[in-house]
N, C-alpha and C positions, 0 to 999 in steps of 0.2 A: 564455403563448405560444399563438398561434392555429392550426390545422391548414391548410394550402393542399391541397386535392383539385385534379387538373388530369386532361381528360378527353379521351384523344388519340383522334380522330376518325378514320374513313377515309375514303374517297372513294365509299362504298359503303354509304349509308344514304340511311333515308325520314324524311321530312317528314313528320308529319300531324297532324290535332286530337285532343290528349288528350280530351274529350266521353266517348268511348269506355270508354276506359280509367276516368273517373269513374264512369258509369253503374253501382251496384251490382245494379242489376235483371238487367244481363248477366252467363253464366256466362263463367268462363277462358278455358270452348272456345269461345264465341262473341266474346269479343275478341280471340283469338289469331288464329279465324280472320278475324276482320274486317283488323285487324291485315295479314295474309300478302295480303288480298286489297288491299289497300291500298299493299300494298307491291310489288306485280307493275306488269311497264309497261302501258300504256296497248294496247298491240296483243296481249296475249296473251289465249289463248282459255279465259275462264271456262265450266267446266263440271264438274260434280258428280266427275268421273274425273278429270278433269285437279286440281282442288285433292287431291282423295283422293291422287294420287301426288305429294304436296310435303310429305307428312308419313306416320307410319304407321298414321293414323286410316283407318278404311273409307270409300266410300259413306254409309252409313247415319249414321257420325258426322258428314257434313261437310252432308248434308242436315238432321238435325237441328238443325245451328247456322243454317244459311241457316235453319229455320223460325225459328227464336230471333232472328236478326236482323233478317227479316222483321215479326215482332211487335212490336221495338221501335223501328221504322220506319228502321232502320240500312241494308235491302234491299228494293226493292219488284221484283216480278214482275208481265211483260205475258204474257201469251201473243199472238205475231204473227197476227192476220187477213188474209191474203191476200183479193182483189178479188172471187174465186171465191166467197168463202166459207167455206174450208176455214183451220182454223189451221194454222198452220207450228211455227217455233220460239219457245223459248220467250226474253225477254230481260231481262235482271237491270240495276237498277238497283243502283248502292251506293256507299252516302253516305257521308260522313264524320260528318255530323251526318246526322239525321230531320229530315225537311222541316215547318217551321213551331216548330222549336226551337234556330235557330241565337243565339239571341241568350241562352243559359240556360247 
């Protein structure tokens, strides 16, 4: 006799590429937070305090993952050049896959 698992969904879930989630080069904390970042809408405001207050990791730990993420090309960072010359803000890219390994 065979087991039937059935797996009730809500209305209130993310879509995204397991990639991630394979990768063992990344730590927990860097999928979980790629993961949360992933998971936010499209209009909310990424920023190192802003993720810090969606879990009860610090600063320090959610900059650490953004380096981790960073290095395995999960986030890329500009810093804005304004006309003047002067830099502004700074702006975070983040992918679902690393650019030039979507097909792995």
């Amino acid at each position: 006799m065979s087991q039937v698992f059935r797996v009730e969904r809500t209305k209130n879930f993310t879509v995204m590429s397991n990639h991630h989630f394979k990768n063992k080069k990344l730590s927990l904390k860097a999928k979980g937070l790629l993961s949360l970042m992933l998971s936010l809408p499209d209009d909310w405001n990424y920023n190192m305090k802003g993720l810090a207050s969606l879990s009860r990791d610090g600063i320090d730990s959610v900059r650490s993952a953004i380096k981790e993420l960073e290095h395995h090309g999960y986030v890329e960072r500009h810093r804005i050049r304004y006309c003047d010359g002067c830099y502004g803000d700074t702006e975070y890219i983040v992918r679902e896959v690393p650019s030039g390994k979507e097909n792995e």
